[in-house]
C-alpha positions in Angstrom: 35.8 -6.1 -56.4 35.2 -9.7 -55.7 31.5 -9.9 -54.9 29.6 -13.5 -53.8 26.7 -14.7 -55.1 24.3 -17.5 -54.5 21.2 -18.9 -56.2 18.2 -18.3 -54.5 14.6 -19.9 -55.9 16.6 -20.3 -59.2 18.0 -16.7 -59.5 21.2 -15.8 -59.0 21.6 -12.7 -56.3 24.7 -11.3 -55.0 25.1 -13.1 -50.9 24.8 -9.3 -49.0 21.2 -8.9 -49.8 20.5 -12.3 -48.4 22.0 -11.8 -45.1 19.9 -10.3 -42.8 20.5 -7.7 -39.8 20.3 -9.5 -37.1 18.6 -7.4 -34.4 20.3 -6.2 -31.5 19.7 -6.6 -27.9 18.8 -2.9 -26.1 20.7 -4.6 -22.8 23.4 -5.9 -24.7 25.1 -9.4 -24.8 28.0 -11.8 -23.5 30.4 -13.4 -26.4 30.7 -16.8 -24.3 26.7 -16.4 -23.0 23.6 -17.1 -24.8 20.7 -14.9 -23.9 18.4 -17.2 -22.1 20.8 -17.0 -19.8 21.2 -13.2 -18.6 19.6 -11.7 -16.5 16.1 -10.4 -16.7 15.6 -6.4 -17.3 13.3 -6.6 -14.4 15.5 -8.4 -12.4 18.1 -6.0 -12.9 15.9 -2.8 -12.0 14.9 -4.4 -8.6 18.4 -5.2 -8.1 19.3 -1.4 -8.7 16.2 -0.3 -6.8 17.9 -2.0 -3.9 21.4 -1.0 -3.9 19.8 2.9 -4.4 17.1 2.8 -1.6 18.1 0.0 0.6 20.0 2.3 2.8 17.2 4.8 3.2 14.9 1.7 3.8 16.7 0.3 6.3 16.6 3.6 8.4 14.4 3.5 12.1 11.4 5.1 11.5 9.9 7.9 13.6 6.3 6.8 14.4 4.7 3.1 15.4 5.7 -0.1 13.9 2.6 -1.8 12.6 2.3 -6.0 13.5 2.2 -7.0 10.6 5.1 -6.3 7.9 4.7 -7.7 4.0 8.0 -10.2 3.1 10.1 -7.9 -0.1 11.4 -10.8 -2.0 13.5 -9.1 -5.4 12.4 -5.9 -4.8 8.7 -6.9 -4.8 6.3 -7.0 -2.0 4.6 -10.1 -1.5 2.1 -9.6 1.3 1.6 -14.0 1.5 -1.3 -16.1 2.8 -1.2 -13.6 6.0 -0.3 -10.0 4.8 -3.9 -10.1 2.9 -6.5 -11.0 5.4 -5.1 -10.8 8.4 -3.4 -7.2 8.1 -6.8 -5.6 9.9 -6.9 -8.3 12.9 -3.2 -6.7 13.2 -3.4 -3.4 12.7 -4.1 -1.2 15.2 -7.0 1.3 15.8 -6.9 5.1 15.1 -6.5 6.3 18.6 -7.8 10.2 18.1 -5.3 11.3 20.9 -2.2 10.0 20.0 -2.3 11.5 17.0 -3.2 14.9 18.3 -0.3 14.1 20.6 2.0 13.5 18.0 0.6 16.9 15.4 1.4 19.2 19.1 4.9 17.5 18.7 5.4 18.6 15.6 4.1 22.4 16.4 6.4 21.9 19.5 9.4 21.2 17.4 8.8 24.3 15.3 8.7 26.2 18.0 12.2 25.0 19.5 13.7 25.7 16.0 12.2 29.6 16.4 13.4 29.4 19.9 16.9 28.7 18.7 16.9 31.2 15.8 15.4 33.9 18.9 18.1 33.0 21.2 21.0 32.7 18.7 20.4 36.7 17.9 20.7 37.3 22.0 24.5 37.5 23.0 25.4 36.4 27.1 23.7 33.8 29.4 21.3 36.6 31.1 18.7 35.3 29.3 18.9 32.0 30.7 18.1 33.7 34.3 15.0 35.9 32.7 13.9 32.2 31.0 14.0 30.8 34.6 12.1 33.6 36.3 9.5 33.8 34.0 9.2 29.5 34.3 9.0 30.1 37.9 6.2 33.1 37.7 8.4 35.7 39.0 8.7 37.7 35.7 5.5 38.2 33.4 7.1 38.1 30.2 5.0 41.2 29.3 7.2 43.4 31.8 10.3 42.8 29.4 11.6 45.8 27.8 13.5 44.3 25.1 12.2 42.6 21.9 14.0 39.7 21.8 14.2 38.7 25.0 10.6 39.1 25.2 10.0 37.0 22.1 11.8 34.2 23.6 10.0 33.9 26.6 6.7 34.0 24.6 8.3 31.4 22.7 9.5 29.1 26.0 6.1 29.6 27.6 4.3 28.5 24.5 7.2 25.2 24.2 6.4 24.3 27.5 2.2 24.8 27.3 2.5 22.5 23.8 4.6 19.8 26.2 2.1 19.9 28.9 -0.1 19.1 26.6 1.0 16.3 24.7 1.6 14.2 28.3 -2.0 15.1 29.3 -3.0 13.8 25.8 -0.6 10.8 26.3 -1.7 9.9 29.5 -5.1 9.7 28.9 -4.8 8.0 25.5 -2.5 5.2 28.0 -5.4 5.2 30.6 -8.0 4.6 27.5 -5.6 1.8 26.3 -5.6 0.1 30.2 -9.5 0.8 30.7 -10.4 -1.5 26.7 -7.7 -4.1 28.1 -9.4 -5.0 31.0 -12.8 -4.7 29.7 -11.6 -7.6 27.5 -10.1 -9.2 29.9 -13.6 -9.5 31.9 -15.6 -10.0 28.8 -12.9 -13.0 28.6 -13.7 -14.1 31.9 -9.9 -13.8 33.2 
């Protein structure tokens, strides 16, 4: 076996101990690319980040918009000169009844999906007559015999209390909203 060997500092030593392993990437590399030139780890995470939640970012959202939105540059948010100190001139104050408004929604809602569970065990369209009677006041609800039925028009009743509700709240929350607006417009002198 035909081995190499080179002098190193004056001593003869066989040419495999002097190469060294030369230490591998962990992202790998390009035969016709030098390294400087891929692309950053990070860069490549946002890049994933975006293909995997850019479709679920991109949904409509359920509750207010605020003003003022930060720029996403890469993947990154970068709030800029006005996401920083301006963001409380923009954002809007805590109104107490909207919110309240908006937790009876989500009490309403559950209360729907019960209603449609209740109704789904009741076979025939009689209870859509008993429904409409007891809306009207012509039928307590306690004066039904069976259980079901009975249920769901606890359930309606209570549905269409929570929506009563929530408009009142609304409403009034509006009417607060109109009342500060023309305060200051009058303080402006408008």
């Amino acid at each position: 076996m035909d081995q190499d060997f080179e002098i190193y500092d004056g001593i003869v030593v066989p040419a495999a101990a002097l190469r060294r392993e030369r230490r591998r990437s962990k992202y790998g590399t390009l035969a016709d690319l030098p390294d400087e030139e891929l692309a950053d780890p990070d860069e490549l995470e946002r890049m994933v980040y975006k293909e995997m939640w850019g479709p679920i970012l991109a949904l409509p959202r359920q509750r207010h918009e605020r003003a003022m939105r930060p720029n996403i540059e890469d993947g990154r948010v970068d709030w800029g000169a006005f996401g920083t100190v301006d963001f409380d001139s923009y954002r809007q104050d805590f109104d107490r009844l909207r919110y309240k408004a908006e937790r009876l929604k989500d009490k309403q809602m559950d209360l729907v999906i019960m209603f449609q569970i209740v109704s789904e065990r009741i076979p025939g369209t009689a209870k859509y007559k008993v429904l409409k009677y007891v809306r009207k006041g012509i039928l307590d609800p306690d004066d039904i015999e069976n259980w079901d039925v009975w249920q769901l028009a606890k359930l309606y009743l209570r549905i269409l209390r929570l929506q009563r509700e929530r408009y009142e709240l609304m409403e009034r929350s509006r009417q607060r909203q109109e009342r500060r607006a023309e305060a200051f417009w009058r303080s402006m002198g408008c």
